[in-house]
GULUM-715454 format. One line per 10 residues: number of its first residue (from 1); for each residue y, x, z of N, C-alpha, C, CB. Coordinates in nm, 4 decimals. Atoms other than C-alpha are relative to their C-alpha. Last residue first. Glycine has a CB too. Layout:
<rs>
NUM	Y/X/Z/Y/X/Z/Y/X/Z/Y/X/Z ~ ...
</rs>
This chain:
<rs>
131	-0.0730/0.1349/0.0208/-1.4786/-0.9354/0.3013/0.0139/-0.0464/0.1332/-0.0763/-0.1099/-0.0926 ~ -0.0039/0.1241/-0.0707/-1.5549/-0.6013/0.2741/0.0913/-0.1229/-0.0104/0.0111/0.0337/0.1091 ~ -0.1101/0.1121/-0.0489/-1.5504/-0.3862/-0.0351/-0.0350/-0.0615/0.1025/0.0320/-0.1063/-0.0899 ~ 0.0265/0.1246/-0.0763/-1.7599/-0.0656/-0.0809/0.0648/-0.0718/0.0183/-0.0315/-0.0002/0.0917 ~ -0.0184/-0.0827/-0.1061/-1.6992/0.1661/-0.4130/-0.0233/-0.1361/0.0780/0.1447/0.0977/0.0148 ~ 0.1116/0.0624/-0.0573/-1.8635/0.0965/-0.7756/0.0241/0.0332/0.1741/-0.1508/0.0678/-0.0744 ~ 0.0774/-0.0920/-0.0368/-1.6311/0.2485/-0.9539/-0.0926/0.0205/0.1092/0.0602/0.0706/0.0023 ~ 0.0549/-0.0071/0.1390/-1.5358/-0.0632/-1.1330/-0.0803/0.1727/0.0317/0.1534/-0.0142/-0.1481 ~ 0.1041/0.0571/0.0052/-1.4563/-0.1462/-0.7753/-0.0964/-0.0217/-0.1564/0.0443/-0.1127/0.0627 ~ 0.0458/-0.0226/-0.0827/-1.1780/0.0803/-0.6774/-0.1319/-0.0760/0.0109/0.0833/-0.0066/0.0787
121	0.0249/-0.1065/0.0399/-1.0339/0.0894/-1.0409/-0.0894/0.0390/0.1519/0.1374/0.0823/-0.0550 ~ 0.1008/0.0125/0.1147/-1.0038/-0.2857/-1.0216/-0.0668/0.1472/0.0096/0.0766/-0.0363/-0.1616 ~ 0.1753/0.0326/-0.0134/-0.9152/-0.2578/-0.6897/-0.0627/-0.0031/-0.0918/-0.0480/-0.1155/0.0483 ~ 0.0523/0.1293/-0.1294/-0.6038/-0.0746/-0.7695/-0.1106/-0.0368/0.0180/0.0443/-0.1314/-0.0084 ~ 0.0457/0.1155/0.0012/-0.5344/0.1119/-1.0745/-0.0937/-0.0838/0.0698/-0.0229/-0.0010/-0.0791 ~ 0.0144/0.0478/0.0965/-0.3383/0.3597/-0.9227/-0.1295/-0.0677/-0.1282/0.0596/0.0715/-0.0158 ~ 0.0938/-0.0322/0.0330/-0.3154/0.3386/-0.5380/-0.0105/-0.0005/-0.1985/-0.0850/-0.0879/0.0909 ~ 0.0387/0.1162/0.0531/0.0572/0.4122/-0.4925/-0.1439/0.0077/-0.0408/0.0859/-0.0350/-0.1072 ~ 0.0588/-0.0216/0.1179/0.1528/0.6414/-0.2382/-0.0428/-0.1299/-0.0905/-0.1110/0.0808/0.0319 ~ 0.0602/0.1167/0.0330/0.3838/0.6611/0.0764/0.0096/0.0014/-0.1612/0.0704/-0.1255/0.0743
111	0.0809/-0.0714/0.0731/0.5219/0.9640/0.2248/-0.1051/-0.1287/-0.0335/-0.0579/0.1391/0.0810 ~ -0.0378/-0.1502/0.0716/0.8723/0.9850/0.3177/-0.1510/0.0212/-0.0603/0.0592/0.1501/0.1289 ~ 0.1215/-0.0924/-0.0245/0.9519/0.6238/0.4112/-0.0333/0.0928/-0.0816/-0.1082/-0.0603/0.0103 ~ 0.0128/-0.1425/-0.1115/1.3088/0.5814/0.4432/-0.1154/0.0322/0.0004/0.0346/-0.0114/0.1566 ~ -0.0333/0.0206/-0.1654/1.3622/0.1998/0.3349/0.0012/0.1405/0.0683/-0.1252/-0.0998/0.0844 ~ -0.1370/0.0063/-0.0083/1.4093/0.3346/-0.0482/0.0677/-0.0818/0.1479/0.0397/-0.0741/-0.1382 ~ -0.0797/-0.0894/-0.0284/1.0789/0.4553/-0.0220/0.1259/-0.0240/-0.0322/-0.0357/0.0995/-0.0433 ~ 0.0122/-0.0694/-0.0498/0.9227/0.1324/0.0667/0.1081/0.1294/0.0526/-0.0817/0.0047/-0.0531 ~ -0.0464/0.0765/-0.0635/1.0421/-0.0421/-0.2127/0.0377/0.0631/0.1441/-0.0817/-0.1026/-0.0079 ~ -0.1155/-0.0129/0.0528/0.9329/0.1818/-0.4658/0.0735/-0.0507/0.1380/0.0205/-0.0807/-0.1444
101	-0.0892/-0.1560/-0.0139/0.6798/0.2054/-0.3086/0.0687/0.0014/-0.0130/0.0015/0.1001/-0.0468 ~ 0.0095/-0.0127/-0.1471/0.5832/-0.1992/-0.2968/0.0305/0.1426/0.0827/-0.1380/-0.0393/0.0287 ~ -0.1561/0.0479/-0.0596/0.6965/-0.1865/-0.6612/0.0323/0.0095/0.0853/0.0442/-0.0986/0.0054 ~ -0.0940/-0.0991/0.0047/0.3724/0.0754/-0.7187/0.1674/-0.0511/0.0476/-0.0110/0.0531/-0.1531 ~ 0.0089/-0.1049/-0.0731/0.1706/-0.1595/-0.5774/0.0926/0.0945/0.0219/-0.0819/0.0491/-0.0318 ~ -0.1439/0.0100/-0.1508/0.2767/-0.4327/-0.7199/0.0057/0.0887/0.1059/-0.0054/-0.1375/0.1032 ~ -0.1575/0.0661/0.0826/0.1738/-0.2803/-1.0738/0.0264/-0.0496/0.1465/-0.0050/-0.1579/-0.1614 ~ -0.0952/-0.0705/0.0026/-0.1503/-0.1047/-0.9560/0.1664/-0.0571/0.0102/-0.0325/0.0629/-0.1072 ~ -0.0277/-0.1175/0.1148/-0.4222/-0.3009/-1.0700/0.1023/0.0840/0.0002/0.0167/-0.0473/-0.1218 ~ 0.0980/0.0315/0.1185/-0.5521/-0.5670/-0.8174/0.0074/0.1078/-0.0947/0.0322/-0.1354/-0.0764
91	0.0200/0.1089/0.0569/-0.3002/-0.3776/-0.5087/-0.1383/-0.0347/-0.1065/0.1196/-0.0098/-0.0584 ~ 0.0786/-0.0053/0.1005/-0.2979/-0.0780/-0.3196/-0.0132/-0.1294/-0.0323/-0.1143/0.0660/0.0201 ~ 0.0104/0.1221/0.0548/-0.0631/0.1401/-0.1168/-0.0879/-0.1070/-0.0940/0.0743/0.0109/-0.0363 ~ 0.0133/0.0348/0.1647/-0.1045/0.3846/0.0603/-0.0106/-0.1232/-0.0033/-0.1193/0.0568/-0.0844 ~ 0.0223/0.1435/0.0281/0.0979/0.5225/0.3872/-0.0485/-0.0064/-0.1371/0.1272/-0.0878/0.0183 ~ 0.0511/0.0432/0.1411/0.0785/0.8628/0.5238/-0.0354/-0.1179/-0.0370/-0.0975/0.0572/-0.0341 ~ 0.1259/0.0029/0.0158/0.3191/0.8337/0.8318/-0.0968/0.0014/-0.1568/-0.0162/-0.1086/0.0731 ~ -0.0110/-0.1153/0.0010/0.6861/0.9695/0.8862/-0.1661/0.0101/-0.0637/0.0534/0.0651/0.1460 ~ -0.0790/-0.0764/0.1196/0.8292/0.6467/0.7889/-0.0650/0.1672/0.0102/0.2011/-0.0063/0.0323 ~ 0.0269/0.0330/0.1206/0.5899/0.4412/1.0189/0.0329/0.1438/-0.0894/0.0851/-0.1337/-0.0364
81	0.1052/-0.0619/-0.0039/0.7339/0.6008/1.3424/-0.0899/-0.0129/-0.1342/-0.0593/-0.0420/0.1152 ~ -0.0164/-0.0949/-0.0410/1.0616/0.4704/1.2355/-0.1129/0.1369/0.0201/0.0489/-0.0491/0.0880 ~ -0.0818/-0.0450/0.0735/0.9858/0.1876/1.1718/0.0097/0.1478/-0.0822/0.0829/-0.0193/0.0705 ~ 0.1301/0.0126/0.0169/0.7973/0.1097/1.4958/0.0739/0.0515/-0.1692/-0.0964/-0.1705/0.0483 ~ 0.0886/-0.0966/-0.0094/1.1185/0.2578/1.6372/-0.1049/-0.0034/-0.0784/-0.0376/0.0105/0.1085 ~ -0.0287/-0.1468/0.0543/1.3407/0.0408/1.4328/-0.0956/0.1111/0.0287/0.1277/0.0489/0.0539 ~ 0.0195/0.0028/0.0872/1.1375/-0.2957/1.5276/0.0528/0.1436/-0.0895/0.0349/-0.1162/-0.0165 ~ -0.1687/-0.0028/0.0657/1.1548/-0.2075/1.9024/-0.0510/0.0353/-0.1702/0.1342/0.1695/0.0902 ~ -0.0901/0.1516/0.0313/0.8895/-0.3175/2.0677/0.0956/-0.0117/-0.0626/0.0528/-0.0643/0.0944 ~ -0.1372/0.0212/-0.0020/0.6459/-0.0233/2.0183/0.0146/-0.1221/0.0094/0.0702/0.0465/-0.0997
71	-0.0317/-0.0675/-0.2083/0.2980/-0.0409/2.1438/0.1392/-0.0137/-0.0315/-0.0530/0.2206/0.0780 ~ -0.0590/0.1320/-0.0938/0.2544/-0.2443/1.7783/0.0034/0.0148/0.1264/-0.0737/-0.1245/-0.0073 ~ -0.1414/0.0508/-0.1021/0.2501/0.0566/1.6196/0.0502/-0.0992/0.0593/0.0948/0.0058/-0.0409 ~ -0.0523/-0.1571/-0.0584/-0.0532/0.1702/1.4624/0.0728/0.0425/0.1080/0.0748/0.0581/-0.0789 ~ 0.1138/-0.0346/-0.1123/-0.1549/-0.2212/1.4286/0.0701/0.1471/0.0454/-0.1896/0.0160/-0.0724 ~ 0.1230/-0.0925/0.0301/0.1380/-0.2401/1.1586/-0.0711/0.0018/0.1323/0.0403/0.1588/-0.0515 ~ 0.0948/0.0805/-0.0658/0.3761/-0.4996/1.2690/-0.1557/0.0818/-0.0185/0.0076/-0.1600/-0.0708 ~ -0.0102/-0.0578/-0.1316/0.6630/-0.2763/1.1205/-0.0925/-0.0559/0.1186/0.1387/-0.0149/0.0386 ~ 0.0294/-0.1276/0.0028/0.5527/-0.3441/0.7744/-0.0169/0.0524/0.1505/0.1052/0.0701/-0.0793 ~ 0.1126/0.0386/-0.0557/0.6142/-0.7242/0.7870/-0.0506/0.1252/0.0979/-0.0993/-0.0419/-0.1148
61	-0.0787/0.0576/-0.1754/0.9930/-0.7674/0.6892/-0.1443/-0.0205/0.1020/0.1094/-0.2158/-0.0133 ~ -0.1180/-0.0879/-0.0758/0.9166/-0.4931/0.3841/0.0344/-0.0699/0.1764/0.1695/-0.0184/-0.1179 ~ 0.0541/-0.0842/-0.0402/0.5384/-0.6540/0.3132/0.1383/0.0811/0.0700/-0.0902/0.0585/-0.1085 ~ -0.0563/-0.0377/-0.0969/0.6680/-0.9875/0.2405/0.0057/0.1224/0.0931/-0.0198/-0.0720/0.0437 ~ -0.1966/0.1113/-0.0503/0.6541/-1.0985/-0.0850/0.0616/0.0485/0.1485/-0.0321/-0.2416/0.0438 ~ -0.1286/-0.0854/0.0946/0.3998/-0.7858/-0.1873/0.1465/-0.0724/0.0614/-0.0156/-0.0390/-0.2143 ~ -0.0165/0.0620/0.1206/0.1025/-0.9440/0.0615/0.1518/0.0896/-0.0071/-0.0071/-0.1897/-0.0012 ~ -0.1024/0.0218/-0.0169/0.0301/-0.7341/0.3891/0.1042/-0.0624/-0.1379/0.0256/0.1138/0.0601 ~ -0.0571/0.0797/0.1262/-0.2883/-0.7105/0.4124/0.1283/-0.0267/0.0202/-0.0658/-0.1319/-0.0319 ~ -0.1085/0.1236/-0.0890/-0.4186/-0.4214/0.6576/0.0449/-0.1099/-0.1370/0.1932/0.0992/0.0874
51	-0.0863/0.0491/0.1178/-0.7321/-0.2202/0.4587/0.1107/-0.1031/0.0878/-0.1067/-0.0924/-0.1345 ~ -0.0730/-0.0954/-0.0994/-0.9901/-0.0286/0.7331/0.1988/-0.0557/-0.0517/-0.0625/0.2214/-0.0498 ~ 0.0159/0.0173/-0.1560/-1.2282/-0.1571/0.4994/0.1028/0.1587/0.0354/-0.2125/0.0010/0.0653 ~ 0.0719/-0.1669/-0.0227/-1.1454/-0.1551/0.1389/0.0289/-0.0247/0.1480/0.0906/0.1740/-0.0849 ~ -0.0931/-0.0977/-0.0451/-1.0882/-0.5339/0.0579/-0.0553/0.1251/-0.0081/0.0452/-0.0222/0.1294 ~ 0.0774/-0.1355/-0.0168/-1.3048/-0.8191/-0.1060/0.1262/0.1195/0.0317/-0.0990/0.0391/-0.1612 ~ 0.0363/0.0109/0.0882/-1.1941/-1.2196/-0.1433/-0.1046/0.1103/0.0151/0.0918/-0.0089/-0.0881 ~ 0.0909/0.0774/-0.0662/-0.9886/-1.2348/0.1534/-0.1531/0.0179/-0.1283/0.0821/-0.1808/0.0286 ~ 0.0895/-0.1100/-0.1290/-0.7817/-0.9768/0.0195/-0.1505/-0.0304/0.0652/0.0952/-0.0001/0.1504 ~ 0.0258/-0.0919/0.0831/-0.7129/-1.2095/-0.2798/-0.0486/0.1066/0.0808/0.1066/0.0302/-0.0810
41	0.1537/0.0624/0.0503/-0.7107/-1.5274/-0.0754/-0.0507/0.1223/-0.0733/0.0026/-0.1523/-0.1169 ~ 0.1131/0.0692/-0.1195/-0.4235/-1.3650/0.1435/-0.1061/-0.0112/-0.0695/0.0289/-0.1528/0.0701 ~ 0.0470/0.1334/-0.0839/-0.2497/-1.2391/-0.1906/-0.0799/0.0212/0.1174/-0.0852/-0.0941/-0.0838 ~ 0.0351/0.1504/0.0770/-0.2343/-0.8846/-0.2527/0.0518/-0.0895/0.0871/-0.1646/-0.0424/-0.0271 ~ -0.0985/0.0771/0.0123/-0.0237/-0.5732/-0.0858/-0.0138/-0.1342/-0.0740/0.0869/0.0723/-0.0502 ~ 0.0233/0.0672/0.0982/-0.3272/-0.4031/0.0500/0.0860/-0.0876/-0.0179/-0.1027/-0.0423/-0.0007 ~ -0.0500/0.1644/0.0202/-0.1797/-0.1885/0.3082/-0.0424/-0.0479/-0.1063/0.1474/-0.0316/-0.0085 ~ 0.0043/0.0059/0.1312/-0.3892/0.1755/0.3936/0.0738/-0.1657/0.0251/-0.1699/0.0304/-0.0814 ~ -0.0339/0.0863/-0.0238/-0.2662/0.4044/0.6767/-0.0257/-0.0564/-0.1378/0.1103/0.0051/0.0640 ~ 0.0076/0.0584/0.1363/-0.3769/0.7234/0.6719/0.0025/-0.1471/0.0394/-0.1359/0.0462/-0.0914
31	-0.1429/0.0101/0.0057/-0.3707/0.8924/1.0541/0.0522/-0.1190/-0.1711/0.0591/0.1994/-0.0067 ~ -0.0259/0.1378/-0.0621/-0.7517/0.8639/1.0374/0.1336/-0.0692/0.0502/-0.0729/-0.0001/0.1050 ~ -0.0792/-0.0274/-0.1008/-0.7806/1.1134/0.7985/0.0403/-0.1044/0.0875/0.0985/0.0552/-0.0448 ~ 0.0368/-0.0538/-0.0723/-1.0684/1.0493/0.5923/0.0532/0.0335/0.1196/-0.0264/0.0605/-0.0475 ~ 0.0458/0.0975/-0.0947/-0.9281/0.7678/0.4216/-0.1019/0.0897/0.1152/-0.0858/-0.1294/-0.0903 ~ -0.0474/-0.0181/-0.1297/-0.7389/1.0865/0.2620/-0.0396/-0.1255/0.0946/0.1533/0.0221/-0.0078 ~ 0.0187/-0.0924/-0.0995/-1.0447/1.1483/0.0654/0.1033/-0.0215/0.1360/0.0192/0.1389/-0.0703 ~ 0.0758/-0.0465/-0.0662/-1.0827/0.8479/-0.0503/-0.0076/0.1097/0.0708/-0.0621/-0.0046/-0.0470 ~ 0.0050/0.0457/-0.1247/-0.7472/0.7713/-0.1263/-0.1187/0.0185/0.0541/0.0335/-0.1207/0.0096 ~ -0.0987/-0.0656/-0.0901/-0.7436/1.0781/-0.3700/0.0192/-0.0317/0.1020/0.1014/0.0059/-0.0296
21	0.0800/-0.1168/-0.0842/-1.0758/0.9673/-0.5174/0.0737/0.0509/0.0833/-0.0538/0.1138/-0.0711 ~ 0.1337/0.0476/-0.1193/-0.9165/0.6115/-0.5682/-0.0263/0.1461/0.0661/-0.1817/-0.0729/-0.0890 ~ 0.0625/0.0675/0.0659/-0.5731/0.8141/-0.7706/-0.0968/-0.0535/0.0792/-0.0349/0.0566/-0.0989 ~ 0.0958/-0.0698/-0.0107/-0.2610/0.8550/-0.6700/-0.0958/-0.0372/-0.0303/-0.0127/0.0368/0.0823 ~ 0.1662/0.1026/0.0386/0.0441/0.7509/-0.7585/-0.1073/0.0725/0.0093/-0.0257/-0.0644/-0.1612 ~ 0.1145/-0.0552/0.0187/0.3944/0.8926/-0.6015/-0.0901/-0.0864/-0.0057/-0.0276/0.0840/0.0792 ~ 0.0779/-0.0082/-0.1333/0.7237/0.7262/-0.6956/-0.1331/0.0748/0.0026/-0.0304/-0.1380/0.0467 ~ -0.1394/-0.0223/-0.0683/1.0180/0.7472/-0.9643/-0.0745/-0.0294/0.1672/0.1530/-0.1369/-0.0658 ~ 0.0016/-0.2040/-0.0260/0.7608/0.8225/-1.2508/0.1334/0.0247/0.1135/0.0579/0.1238/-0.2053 ~ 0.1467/-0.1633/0.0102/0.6225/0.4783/-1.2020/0.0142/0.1369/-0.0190/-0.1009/0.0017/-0.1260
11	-0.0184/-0.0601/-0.1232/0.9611/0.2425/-1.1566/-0.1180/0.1000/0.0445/0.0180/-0.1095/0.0980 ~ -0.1328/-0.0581/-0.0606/1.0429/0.1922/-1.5067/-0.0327/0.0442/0.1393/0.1246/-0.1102/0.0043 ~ -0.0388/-0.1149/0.1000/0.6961/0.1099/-1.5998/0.0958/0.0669/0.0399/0.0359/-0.0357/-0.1274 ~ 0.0870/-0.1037/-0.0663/0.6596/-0.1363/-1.3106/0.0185/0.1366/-0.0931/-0.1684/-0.0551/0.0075 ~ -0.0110/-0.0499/-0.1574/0.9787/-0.2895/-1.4242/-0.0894/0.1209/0.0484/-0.0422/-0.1222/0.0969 ~ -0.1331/-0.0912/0.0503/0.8789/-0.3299/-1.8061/0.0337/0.0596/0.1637/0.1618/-0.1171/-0.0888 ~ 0.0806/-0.1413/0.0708/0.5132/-0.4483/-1.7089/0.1272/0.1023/-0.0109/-0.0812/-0.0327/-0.1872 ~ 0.0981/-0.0337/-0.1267/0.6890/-0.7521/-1.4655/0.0148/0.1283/-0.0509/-0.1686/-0.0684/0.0233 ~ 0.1395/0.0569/-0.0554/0.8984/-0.8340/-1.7892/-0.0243/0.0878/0.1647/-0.1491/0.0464/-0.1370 ~ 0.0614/-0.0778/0.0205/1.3464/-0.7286/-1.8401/-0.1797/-0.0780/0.0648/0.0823/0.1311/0.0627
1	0.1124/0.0509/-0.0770/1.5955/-0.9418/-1.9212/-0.1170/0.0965/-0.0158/-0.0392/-0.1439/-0.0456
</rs>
């Protein structure tokens, strides 16, 4: 039997993590795609603008609903187009974040990051949240 902490551990040097300043800069690119994989009430709470929610439970059968791509109809294409896109990821502290890569890149996506330590680390450094 293995904890939450044991998992995320195990699955952290088997994806890319980056750090706030790193998503800041690439929130520059307007191709950057950011998913906050919290709770509803937890997004709801304070986000990083520009932030889609797409909670951890369901983010794989959700993903393809991305705004980016909802011109597609076809759940592979949108998919598809996804997988090629810079996607980050970002949870409360990292840990479902990084699962939500993990996850991710074993659907095909080629360039999706983990924020590492999440909003905490995005609001202990004093950065803007909307609600």
């Amino acid at each position: 039997m293995k904890t939450a902490q044991q998992l995320v551990g195990e699955v952290k040097p088997t994806i890319n993590e980056v750090s706030i300043e790193q998503l800041q800069q690439a929130l520059n690119d307007h191709h950057t795609i950011l998913i906050d994989v919290r709770e509803q009430n937890e997004f709801a709470n304070g986000h990083i603008d520009r932030a889609v929610n797409y909670p951890r439970g369901v983010l794989e059968f959700r993903i393809h609903q991305h705004p980016s791509v909802t011109q597609l109809c076809d759940t592979e294409q949108a998919l598809q187009e996804l997988a090629n896109k810079p996607v980050y990821l970002i949870c409360q502290s990292g840990g479902r974040s990084a699962l939500s890569a993990e996850a991710l890149t074993r659907m095909g996506f080629n360039q999706v990051k983990s924020v590492a330590g999440g909003m905490q680390a995005w609001t202990t450094a004093g950065l803007p949240v909307t609600q």
